[in-house]
GUNU-510848 format. One line per field, with one value per residue (C-alpha): residue number from 1; residue in three letters; y, z negated, x negated. Coordinates in Angstrom, 2 decimals, m for minus. Layout:
N
i	[NUM/...]
aa	[ala/...]
north	[Y/...]
up	[Z/...]
east	[X/...]
END
This chain:
437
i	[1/2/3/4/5/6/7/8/9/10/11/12/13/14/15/16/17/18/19/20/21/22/23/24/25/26/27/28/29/30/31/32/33/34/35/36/37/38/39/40/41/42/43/44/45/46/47/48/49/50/51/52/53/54/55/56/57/58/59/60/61/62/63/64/65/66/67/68/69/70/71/72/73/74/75/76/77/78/79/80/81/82/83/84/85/86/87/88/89/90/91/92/93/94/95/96/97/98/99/100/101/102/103/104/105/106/107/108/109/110/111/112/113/114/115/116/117/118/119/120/121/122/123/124/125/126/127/128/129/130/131/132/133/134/135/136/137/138/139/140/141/142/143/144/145/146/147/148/149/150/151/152/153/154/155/156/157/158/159/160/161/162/163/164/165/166/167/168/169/170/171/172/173/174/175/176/177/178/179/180/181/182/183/184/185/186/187/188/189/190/191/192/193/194/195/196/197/198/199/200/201/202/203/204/205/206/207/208/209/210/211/212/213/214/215/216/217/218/219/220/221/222/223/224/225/226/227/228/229/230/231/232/233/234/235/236/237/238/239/240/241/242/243/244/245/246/247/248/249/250/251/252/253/254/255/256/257/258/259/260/261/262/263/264/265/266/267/268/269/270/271/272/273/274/275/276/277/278/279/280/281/282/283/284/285/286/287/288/289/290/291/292/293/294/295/296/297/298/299/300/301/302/303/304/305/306/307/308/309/310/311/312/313/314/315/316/317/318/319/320/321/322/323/324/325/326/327/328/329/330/331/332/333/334/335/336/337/338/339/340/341/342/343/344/345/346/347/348/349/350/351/352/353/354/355/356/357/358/359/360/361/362/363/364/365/366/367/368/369/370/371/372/373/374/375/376/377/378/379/380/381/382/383/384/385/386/387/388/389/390/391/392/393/394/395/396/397/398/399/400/401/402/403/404/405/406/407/408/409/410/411/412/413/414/415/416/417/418/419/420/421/422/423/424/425/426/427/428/429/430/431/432/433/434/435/436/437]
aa	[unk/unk/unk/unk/unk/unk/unk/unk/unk/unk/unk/unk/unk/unk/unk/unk/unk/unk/unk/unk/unk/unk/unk/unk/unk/unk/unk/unk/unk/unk/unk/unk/unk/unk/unk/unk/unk/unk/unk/unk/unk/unk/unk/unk/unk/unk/unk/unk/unk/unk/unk/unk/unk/unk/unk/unk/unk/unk/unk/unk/unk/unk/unk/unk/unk/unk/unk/unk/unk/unk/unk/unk/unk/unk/unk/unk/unk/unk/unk/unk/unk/unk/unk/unk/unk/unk/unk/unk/unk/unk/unk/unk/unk/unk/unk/unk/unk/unk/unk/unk/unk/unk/unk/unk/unk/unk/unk/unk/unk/unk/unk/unk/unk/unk/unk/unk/unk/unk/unk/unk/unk/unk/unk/unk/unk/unk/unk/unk/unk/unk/unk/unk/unk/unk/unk/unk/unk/unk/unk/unk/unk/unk/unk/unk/unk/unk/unk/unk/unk/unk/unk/unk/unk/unk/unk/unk/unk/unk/unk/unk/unk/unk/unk/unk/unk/unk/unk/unk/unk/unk/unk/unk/unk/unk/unk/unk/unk/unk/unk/unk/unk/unk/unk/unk/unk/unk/unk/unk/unk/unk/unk/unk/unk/unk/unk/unk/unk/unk/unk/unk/unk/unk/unk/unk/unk/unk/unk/unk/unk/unk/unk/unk/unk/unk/unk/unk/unk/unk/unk/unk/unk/unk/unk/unk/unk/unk/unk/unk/unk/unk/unk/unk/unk/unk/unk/unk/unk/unk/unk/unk/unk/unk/unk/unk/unk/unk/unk/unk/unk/unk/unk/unk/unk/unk/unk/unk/unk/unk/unk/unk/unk/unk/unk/unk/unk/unk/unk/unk/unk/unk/unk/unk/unk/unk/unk/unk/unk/unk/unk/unk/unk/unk/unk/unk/unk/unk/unk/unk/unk/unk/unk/unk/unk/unk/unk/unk/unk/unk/unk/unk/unk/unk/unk/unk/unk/unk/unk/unk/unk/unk/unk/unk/unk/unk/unk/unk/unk/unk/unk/unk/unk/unk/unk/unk/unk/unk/unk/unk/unk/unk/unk/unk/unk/unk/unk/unk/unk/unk/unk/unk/unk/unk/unk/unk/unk/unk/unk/unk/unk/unk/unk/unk/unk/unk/unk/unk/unk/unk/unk/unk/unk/unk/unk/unk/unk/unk/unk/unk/unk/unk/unk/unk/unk/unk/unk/unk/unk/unk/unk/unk/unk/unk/unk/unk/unk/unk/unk/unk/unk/unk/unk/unk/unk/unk/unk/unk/unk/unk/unk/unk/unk/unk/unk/unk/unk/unk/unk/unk/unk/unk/unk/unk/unk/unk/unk/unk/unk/unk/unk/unk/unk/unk/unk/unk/unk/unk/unk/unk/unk/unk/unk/unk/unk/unk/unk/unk/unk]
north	[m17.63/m17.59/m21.34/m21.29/m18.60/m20.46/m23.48/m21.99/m20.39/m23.75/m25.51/m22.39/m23.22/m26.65/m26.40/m24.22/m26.32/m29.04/m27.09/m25.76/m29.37/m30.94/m28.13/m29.23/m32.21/m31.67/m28.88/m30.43/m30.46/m31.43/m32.39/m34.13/m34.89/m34.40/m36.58/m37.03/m39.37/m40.37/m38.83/m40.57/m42.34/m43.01/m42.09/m41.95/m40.16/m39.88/m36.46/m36.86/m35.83/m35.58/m34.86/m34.32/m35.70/m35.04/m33.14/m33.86/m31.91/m30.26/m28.25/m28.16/m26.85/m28.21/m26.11/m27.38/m26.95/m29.09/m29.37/m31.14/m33.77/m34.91/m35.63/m39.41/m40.34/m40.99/m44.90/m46.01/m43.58/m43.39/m45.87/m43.44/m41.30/m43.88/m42.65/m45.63/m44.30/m40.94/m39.70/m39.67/m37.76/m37.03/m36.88/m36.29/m34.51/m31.68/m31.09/m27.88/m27.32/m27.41/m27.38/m30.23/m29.35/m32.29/m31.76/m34.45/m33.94/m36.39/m36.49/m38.15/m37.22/m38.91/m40.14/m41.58/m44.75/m43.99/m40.70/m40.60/m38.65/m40.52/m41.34/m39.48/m41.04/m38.33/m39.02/m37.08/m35.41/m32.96/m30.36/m29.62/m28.14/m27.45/m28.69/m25.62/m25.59/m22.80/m20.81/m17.58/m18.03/m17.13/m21.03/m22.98/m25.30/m25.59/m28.57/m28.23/m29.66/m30.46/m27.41/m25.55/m24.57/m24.19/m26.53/m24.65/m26.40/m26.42/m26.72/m27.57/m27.27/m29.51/m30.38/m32.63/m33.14/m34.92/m36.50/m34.98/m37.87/m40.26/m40.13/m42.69/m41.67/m45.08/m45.82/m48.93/m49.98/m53.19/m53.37/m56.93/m57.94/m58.92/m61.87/m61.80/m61.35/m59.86/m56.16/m54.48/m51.42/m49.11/m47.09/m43.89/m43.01/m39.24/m37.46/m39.15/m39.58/m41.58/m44.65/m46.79/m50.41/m51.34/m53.81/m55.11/m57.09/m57.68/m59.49/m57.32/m56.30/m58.30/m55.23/m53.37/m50.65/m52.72/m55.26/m57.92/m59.97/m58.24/m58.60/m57.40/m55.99/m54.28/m54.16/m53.26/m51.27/m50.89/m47.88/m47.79/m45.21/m45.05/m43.92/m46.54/m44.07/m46.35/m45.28/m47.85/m47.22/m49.04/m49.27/m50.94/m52.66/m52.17/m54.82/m54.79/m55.84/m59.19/m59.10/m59.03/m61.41/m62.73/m66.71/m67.62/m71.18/m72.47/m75.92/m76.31/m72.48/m71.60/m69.78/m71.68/m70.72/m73.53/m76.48/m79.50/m81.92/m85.33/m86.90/m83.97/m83.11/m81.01/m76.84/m74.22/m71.96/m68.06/m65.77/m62.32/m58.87/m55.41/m56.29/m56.81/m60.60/m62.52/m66.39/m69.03/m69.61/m72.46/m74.82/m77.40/m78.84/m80.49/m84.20/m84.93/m82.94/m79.75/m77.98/m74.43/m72.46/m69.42/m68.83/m66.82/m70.49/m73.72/m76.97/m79.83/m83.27/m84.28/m88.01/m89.19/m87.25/m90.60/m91.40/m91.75/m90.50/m87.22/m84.57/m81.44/m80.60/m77.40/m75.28/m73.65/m71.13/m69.08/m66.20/m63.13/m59.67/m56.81/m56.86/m60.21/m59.86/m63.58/m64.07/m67.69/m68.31/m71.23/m71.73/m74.67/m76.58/m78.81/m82.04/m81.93/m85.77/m85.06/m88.33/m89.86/m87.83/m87.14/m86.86/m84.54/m86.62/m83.82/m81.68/m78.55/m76.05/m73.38/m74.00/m72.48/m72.56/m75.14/m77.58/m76.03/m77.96/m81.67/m81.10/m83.96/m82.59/m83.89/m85.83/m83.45/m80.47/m78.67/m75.87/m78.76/m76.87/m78.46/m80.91/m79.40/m79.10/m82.31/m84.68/m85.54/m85.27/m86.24/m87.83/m87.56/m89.39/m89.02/m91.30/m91.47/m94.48/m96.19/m95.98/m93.43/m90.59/m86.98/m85.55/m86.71/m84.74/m86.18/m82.81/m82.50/m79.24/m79.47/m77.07/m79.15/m78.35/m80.33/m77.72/m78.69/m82.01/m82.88/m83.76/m87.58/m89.78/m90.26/m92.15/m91.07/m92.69/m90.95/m91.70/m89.72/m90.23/m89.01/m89.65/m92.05/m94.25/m94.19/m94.29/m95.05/m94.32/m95.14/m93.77/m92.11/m88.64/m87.04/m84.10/m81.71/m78.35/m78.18/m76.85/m79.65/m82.71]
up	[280.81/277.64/276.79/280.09/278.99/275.28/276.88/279.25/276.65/274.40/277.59/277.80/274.55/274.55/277.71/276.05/273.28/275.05/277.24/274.10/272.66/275.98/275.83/272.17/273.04/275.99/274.76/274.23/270.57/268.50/264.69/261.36/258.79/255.53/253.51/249.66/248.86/245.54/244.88/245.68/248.30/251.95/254.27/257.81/259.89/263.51/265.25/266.91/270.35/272.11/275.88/276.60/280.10/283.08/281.33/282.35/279.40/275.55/273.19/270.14/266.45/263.46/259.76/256.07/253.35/253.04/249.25/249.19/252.21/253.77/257.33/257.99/260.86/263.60/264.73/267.42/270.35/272.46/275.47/277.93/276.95/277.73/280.08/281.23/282.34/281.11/284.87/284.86/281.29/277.81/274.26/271.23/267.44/266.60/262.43/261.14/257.06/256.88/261.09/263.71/267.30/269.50/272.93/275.93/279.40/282.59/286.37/285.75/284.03/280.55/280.07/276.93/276.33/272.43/271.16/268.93/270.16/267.50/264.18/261.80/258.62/255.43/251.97/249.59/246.42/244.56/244.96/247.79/251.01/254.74/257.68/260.37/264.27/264.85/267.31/266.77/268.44/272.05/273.85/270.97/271.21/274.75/277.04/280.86/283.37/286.89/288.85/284.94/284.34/280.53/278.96/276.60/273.63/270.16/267.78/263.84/260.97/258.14/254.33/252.36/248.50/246.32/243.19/239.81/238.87/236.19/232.99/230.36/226.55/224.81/221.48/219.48/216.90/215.85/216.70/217.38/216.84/218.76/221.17/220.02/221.57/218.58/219.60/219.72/222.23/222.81/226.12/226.25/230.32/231.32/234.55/237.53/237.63/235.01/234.05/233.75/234.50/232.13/233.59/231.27/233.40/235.74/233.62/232.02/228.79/226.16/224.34/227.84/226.61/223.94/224.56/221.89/221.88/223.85/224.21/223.22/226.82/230.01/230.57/232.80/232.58/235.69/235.64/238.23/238.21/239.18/242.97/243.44/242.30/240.63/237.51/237.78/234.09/232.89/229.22/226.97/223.87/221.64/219.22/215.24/214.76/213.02/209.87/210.75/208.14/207.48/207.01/204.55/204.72/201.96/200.76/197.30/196.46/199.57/202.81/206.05/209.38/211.45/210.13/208.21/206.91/207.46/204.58/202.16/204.37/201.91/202.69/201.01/202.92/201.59/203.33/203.14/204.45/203.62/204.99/202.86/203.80/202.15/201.15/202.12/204.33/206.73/207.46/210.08/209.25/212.29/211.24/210.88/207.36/206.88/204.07/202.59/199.76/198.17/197.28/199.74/199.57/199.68/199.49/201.96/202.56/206.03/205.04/208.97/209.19/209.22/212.49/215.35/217.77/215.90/216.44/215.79/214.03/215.12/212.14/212.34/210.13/210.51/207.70/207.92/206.81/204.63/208.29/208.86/211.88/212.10/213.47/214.38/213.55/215.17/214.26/215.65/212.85/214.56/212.44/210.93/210.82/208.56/207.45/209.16/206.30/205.39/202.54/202.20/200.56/199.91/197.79/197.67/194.75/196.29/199.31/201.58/200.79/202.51/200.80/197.50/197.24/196.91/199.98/201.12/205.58/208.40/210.25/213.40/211.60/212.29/209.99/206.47/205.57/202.23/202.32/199.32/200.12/203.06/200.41/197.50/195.41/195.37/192.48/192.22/189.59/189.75/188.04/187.21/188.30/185.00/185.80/183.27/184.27/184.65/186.00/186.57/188.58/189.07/191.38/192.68/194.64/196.36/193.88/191.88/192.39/190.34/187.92/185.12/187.34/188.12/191.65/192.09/193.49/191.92/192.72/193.83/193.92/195.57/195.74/197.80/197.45/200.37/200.38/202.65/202.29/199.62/200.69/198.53/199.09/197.50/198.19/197.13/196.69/196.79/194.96/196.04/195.22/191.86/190.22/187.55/186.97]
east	[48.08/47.05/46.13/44.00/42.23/41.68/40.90/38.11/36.04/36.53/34.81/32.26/31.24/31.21/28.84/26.56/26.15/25.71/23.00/21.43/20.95/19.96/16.94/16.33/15.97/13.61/11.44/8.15/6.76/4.26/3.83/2.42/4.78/4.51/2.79/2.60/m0.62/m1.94/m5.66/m8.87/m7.02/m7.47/m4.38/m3.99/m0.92/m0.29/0.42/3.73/4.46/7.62/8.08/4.57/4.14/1.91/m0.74/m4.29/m6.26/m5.52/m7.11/m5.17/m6.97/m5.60/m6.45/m6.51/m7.72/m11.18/m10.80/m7.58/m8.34/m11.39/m11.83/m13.18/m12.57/m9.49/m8.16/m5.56/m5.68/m2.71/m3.50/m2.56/m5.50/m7.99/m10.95/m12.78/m15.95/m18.00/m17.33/m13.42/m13.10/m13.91/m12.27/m13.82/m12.54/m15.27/m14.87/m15.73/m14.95/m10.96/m10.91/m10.24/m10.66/m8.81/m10.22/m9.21/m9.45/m9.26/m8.44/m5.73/m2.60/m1.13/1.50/2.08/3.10/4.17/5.40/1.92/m1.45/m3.78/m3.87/m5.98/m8.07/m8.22/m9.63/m7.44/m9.01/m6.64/m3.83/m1.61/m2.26/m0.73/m2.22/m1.06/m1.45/m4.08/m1.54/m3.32/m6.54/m6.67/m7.05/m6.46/m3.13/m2.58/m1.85/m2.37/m0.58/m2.20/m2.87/m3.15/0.07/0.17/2.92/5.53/5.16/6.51/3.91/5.68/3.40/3.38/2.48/0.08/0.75/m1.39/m0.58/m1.94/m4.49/m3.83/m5.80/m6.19/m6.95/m8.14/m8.28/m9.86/m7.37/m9.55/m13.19/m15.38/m18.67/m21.27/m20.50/m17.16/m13.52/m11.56/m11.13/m7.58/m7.22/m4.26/m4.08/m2.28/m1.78/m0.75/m0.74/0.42/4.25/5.48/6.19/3.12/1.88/m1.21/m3.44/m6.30/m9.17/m6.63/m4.19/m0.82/m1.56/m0.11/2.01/1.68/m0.21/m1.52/m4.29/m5.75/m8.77/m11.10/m14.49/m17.85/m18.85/m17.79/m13.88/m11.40/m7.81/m5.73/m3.21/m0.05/2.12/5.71/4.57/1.55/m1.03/m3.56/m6.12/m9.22/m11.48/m14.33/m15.08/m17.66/m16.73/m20.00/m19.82/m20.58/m24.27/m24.88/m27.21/m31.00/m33.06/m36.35/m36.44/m39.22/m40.42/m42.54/m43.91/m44.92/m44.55/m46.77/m45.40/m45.97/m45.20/m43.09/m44.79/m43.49/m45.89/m44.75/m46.37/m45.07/m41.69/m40.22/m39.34/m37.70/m36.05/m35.33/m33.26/m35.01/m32.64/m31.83/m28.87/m25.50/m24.73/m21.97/m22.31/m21.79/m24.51/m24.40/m27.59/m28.18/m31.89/m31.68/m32.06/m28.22/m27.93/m25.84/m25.57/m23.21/m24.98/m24.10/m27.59/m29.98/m32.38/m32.37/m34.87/m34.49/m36.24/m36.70/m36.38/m36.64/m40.16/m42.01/m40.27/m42.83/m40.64/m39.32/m42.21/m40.02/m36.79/m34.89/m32.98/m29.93/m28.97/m25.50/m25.71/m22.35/m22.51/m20.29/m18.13/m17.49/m20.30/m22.28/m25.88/m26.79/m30.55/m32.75/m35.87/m38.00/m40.11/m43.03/m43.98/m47.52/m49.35/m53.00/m52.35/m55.77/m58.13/m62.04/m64.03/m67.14/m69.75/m72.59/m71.97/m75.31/m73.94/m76.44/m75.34/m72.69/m68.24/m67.86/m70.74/m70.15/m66.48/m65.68/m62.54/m60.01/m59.78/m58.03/m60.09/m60.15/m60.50/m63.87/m63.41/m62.83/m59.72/m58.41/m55.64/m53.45/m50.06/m49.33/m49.39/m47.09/m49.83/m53.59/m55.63/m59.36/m61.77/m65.40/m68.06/m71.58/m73.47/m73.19/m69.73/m68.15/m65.82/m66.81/m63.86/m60.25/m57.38/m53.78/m52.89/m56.46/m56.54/m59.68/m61.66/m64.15/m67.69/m69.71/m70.50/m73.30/m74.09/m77.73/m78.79/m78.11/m75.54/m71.79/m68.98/m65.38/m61.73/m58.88/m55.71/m53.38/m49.41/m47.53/m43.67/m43.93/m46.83/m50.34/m53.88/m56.48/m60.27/m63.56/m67.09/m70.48/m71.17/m74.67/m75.15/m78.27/m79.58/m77.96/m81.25/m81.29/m82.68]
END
């Protein structure tokens, strides 16, 4: 009697269990579960439904906390809840800061064809938060059934976390200069969930956390943690100046600006800076020639000048400072031809500059400008017309004027030596308004 009365209330129990799970497993429910996201990211989870059948509207209210995850948008709604004309139904999410009101409703009833409602898009930003079923509001959570019967549902509550953010601290170990790739950075990562992948413009750094040769401009490190959380940083490499100078160009002791003479093609160059270069300094004249001083200038013949087809030369000059910092000069000299030359034959002492001077001119030149420096040299001799010499110049610079002469004509020779060729010219020379006889 007693093992029948044993084994009955085993079989009571075992039938109550197996009632108890069977409602489990029947009671309709709802949920979200919990999600752990990295920060800054987009994420998108479905709300789960299980045994939800033959309803033909819901309200249900969803709270969070707006500064934790943003609301974007929702994707991939159940197909069962699909209203195909504005007459039959209507769904729509109404957001409200840190509320989502899910409101569907149709003449006919849903059944679903997947055990998610829809799927909804969230931005995270920081800290944790839970996302609650508003159950305490009067009409908020419900799902009808046709003829509105209310559907006992279990509505389960759920969590978001959000990763602390990563941080980068970067430091320049060796810096570059301008233009240049020679820059050494370390990255020190923290935050996040250690350990850390360093990416450096999308390439693994060479020591990891460790990246050579960089460059003078904008660059890229790439931080994932040991979850997928990813760090994007830009950083600019500011580069050590080059030195600033001043090229001087003269011919014959004279500054000129970008000119070479081609009968006289000889320039000194002189670096001027207040900056603290180093020799050597590199040259490139441009006509095949190089040259390294240690000096700040240097004097150069362009011996292809004479060449009809050259009509400019262009200068390089590379010149480093106290940091190892280069500039690259170029300068572009244009080839002067006064070659084709005139000879002012009236000379009026009283009268104005330009009359008062015996000048060598280019032929084209308006203004008589004196030829003084696009010639090797020039020699003058003047003579009487008995034929002796009153004044002689082997580096005639265009400033005789005839001082102590009488009015009357005179006789000239000039020879002018260029370094490529010699002219030689003869004529007369009136002289007027001297005031003696």
């Amino acid at each position: 009697m007693r093992r029948k009365k044993t084994y009955f209330l085993f079989s009571l129990l075992v039938l109550m269990a197996s009632a108890f799970s069977l409602h489990a497993q029947t009671l309709p429910s709802i949920k979200i579960d919990s999600i752990e996201c990295c920060p800054k990211s987009d994420f998108t989870f479905p709300i789960l439904i299980n045994n939800i059948r033959n309803v033909d509207s819901f309200n249900l209210v969803l709270n969070y906390d707006q500064s934790v995850i943003d609301y974007q948008d929702y994707k991939l709604l159940n197909d069962s809840l699909a209203i195909t004309n504005p007459f039959e139904g209507e769904f729509n999410i109404v957001e409200q800061p840190g509320i989502l009101t899910i409101n569907w409703h149709r003449n006919r009833v849903f059944n679903p064809t997947s055990d998610s409602l829809v799927f909804l898009h969230f931005k995270s930003l920081l800290g944790n938060t839970s996302l609650n079923w508003d159950l305490a509001t009067a009409g908020n959570c419900i799902f009808h059934c046709q003829g509105d019967t209310i559907l006992t549902t279990s509505f389960i509550n759920s969590h978001v976390k959000v990763d602390p953010p990563i941080h980068v601290t970067l430091t320049e170990l060796n810096k570059t200069c301008k233009g240049k790739c020679d820059a050494n950075f370390m990255a020190i990562a923290n935050g996040g969930t250690p350990t850390y992948q360093y990416w450096w413009n999308g390439k693994p750094g060479r020591y990891d956390s460790i990246e050579t040769n960089l460059c003078d401009s904008a660059n890229l490190i790439h931080i994932i943690d040991s979850k997928g959380c990813k760090l994007d940083s830009t950083f600019i490499i500011d580069g050590m100046p080059g030195p600033i100078i001043n090229l001087i160009m003269t011919c014959d002791g004279v500054e000129i600006v970008d000119t070479l003479y081609r009968q006289n093609p000889v320039l000194t160059f002189r670096i001027e800076t207040d900056d603290a270069v180093q020799p050597p300094f590199e040259w490139d004249f441009g006509d095949g020639a190089t040259a390294t001083t240690n000096e700040n200038s240097v004097t150069h013949v362009f011996s292809t000048a004479n060449t009809a087809t050259i009509k400019e030369y262009i200068l390089s000059l590379k010149v480093v400072n106290s940091n190892g910092c280069d500039s690259i000069y170029k300068y572009t000299i244009h080839i002067k031809d006064d070659s084709i030359i005139k000879i002012n034959n009236v000379l009026v002492p009283s009268g104005t500059p330009k009359n008062r001077v015996f000048t060598i001119a280019d032929k084209d030149d308006p203004d008589w400008n004196p030829l003084i420096h696009q010639f090797k040299y020039i020699e003058v001799v003047i003579f009487d017309r008995w034929g002796r010499k009153l004044y002689s110049n082997s580096d005639y610079q265009c400033d005789w004027k005839a001082e102590g002469l009488p009015d009357g004509v005179y006789y000239y020779v000039v020879k002018i030596v260029g370094y490529f060729d010699t002219q030689k010219h003869k004529g007369s020379l009136t002289i007027i308004g001297s005031g003696k006889k």
